[in-house]
Structures are given as structure tokens and as C-alpha cells.
C-alpha positions in Angstrom: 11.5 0.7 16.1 10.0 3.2 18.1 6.5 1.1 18.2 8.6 -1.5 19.9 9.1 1.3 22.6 6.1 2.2 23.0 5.1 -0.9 23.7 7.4 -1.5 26.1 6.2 1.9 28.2 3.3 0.7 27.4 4.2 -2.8 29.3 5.7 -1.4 32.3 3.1 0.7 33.2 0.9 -2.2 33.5 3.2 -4.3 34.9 3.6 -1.4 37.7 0.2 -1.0 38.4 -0.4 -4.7 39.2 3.1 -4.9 41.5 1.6 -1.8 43.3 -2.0 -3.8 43.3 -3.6 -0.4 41.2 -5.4 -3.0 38.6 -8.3 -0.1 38.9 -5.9 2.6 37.2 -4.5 0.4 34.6 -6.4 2.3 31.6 -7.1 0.8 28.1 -5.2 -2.6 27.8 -7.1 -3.7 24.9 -4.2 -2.5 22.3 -2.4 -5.8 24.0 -2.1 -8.8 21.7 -3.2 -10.8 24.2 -5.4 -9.2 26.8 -6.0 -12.4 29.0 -2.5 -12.6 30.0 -3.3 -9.2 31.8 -6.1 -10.8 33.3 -3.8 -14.2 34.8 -1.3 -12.0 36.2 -4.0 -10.0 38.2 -5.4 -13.1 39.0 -2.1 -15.1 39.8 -0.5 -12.3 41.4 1.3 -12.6 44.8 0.9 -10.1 47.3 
């Protein structure tokens, strides 16, 4: 269970550095399963 939680901090953090348009602080995202979807929502984001 507690994996699950970090994950989730883990999450949010990126998620809050691409709402606040930080993509250049968002650290190591290469633990994600899926690293690309990082990459769309950068890409697809709406300012």
C-alpha cells in the first residue's frame, strides 16, 4: 500500500509543476510507467 502513495506524491508533484508551467523542475520522471504521457500533457497543455 504505501508504494501506491508514493506514487501518488509522486503524481501530483508532476502534475503541479506542469499546471504552474515549471516542466524545467519536474526532476526524474523516468520511474513513470509510461513516460510519454508526461511528455502529451506538456505538450497538450492549456495555458
Amino acid at each position: 500500500m504505501k508504494h501506491k502513495t508514493i506514487s501518488v506524491k509522486i503524481l501530483y508533484r508532476i502534475l503541479r509543476k506542469i499546471a504552474e508551467n515549471k516542466t524545467d523542475e519536474l526532476g526524474d520522471v523516468t520511474t513513470s510507467e509510461d513516460s510519454g504521457v508526461i511528455t502529451t500533457l506538456i505538450k497538450d497543455r492549456v495555458a
